[in-house]
N, C-alpha and C positions, 0 to 999 in steps of 0.2 A: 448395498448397505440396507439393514433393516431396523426399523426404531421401532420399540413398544413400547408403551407409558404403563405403569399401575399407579395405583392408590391405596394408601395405607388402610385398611379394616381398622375395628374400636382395637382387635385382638391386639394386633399388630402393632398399634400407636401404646396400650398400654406396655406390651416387649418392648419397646422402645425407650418407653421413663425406666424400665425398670435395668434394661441393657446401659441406661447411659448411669445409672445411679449408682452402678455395677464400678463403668471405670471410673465415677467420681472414689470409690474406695478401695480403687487399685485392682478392681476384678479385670477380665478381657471377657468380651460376647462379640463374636466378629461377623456375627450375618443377623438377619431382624429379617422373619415371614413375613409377606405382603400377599395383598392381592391385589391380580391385575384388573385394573378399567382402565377409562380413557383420560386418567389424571394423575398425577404423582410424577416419582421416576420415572427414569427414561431409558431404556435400554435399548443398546445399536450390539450391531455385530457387523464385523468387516474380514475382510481378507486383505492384509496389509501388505504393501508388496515389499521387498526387500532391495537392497541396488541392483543384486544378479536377477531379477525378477519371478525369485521365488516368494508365494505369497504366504500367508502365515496366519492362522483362522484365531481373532481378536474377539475379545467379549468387551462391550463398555457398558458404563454402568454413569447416570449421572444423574444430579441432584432433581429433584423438583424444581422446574423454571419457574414457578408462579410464588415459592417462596423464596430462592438459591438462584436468583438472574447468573445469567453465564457472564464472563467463563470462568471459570476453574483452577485451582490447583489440580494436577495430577498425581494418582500411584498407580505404579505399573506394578504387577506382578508377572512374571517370566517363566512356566516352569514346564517338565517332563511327563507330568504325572498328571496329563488331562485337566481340563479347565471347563467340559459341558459339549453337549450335541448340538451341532448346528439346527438351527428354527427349534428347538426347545425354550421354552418360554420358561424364566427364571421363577423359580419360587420363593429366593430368597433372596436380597440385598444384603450387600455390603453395608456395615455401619457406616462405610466412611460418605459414605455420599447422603447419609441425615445430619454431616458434619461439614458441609459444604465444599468434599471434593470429588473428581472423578476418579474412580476406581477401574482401570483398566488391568485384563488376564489377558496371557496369551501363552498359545500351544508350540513350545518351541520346534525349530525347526526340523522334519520326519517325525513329528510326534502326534500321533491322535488323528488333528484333522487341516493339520498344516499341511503343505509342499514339501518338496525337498528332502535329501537323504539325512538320518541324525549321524552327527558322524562327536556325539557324546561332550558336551559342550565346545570342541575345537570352533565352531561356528558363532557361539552366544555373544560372542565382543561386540563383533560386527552387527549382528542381528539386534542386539540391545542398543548401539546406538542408532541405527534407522528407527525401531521402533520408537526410541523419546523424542527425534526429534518430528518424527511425525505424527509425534500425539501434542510437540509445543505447535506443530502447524495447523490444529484445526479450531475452527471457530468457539467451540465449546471449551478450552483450554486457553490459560492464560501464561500460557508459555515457560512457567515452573513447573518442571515433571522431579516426583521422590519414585524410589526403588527401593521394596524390599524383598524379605523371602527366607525362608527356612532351609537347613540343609542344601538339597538340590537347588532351589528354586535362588536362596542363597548364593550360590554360585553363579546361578547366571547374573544374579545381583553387581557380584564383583567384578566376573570380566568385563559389564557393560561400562563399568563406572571405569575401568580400566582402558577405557578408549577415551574416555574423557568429553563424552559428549558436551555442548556448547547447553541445553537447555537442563538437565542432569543439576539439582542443588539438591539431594540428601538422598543418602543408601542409609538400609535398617537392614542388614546380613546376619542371620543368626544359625548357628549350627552347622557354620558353613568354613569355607575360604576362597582365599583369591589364586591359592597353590596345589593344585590340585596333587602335581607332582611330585611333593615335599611335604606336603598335609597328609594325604591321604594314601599313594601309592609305595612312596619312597619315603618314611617316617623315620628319622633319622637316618638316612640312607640305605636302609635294609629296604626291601620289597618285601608288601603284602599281598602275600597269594592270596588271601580272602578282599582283599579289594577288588581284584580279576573279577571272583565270583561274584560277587557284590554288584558291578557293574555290568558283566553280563544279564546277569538276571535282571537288572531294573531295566536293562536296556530292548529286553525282550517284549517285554509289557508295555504296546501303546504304539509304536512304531506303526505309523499313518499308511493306508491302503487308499487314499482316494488316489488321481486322478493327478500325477506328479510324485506321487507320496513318495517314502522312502522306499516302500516293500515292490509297487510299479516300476520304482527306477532302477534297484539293484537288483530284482532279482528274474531272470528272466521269463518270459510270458510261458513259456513250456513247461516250469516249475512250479508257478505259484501256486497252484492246486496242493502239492507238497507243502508249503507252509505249515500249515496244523499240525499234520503229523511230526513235522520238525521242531516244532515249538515243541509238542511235548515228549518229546525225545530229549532234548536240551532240560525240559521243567526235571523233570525223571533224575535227572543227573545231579540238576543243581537242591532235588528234592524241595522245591517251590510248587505248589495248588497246582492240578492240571490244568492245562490250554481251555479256558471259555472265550477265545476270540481275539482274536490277534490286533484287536485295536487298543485292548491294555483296557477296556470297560472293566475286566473283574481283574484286576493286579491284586497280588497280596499286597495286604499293609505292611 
C-alpha cells in the first residue's frame, strides 16, 4: 500500500468555489487540480485481492483527515478503460472527496495493471462484490459503499449490484445495462454484428501485461513478442488508430 497526502494551492481552492458553484446550478466538474505536500488529501493505491486470488490494481482517493475525520462514505468506480499508472502521483482529485467521501477506481480484471485474464465483463459480478465489501472493511470507510459508471464502466456497475452485495446501498448506471445479451448483442432478438466489432476493438485496448496479467496468462511465452504486430493486424481490419502499446495507454476514444 502506498499513501500520499497533497494540499490544496490558492489556484486550486479557488477551482473549487467555482467547481462547487457550478453544481449549485446544476453544472458537473468532476476532478479539481491540486498540488501535492504533506497536507490535504490522501491518496493510497493497493492491489486488492479477489476470492480466486487474483489481485486487481485500485486507486483511492480520500478526504482531508484534519477537516473530513474518517471514515467515509464510499464510491467505487469499476471500469475497462484504465484508471492511471502505478506510483504516478495524481494531479487531480476527485470532487467527491471535498464533499466528504472516498472516491475509489479500479482496473477491472486483465485490464491495464490488474491480474487475471479479461474474459469481457463475465467476471465483474463477482469482482464488484469483493471489491465493496472490501472497501466497507477498511478503517477509512464507514461501511456504506455507492457505485457508479458510464456505458462500460456502467455495466460493471449493474452486474455488481446484481450479486447483491451486503454493504452495496446506491448504483448511478448510465448509458449502460444490467443485459448485456438483450441490450446490446441480441436487440430485439436479431444479432449485432457491429456489437462483435465493438467489442473486439475495445477489448484490444488495455489488456494488462504485468506479471499474471491477461496477455502473460493466455498467451504463450514463445508468442508474445507477436503481440504488436497482431494488435495491428486486428486494428487494420477493425480500421481503429494503429498499435501504440498494448496496455490500452493510447486507446481511441
Amino acid at each position: 500500500m502506498k499513501v500520499r497526502k497533497g494540499k490544496l494551492s490558492m489556484r486550486a481552492r479557488t477551482l473549487m468555489s467555482i467547481g462547487l458553484f457550478a453544481l449549485l446550478v446544476g453544472s458537473s466538474i468532476s476532478i479539481i487540480p491540486i498540488v501535492l505536500t504533506q497536507e490535504g488529501p490522501v491518496f493510497i493505491e493497493e492491489m486488492v485481492e479477489m476470492r480466486d486470488g487474483v489481485r486487481l490494481y485500485t486507486r483511492i482517493y480520500l478526504p482531508d483527515p484534519s477537516t473530513s475525520p474518517q471514515p467515509y462514505p464510499a464510491i467505487l468506480y469499476r471500469t475497462p478503460y484504465g484508471i492511471g499508472t502505478p506510483d504516478e502521483q495524481p494531479t487531480v482529485w476527485p470532487s467527491e472527496v471535498f464533499n466528504g467521501y472516498a472516491y475509489v477506481t479500479q482496473d477491472t480484471r486483465g485490464r491495464f495493471y490488474s491480474e487475471g485474464v479479461d474474459r469481457f465483463f463475465y467476471d465483474d459480478g463477482l469482482d464488484g462484490y469483493d471489491t465493496i465489501e472490501w472497501i466497507a472493511a477498511q478503517g477509512w470507510c464507514n461501511g456504506k459503499v455507492g457505485m457508479w459508471g458510464y456505458s462500460a464502466p456502467g455495466i460493471t456497475t449493474f452486474l455488481a449490484a446484481g450479486e447483491n452485495p451486503p454493504h452495496l446501498e446506491a448504483i448511478i448506471p448510465l448509458a449502460s445495462s444490467g443485459n448485456v445479451m438483450n441490450d446490446l448483442t441480441f436487440v430485439g432478438g436479431a444479432f449485432r454484428g457491429d456489437a462483435l466489432i465493438w467489442g473486439l476493438g475495445q477489448t484490444l485496448w488495455g489488456l494488462s501485461d504485468v506479471p499474471n496479467g491477461h496477455l502473460e496468462t493466455v498467451v504463450p511465452q514463445a508468442q508474445q513478442e507477436l503481440i504488436p504486430q497482431y494488435l495491428e493486424d486486428v486494428d487494420g481490419v477493425l480500421r481503429i488508430p494503429p498499435y501504440a502499446g498494448h496496455r490500452g495507454n493510447n486507446k481511441p476514444e
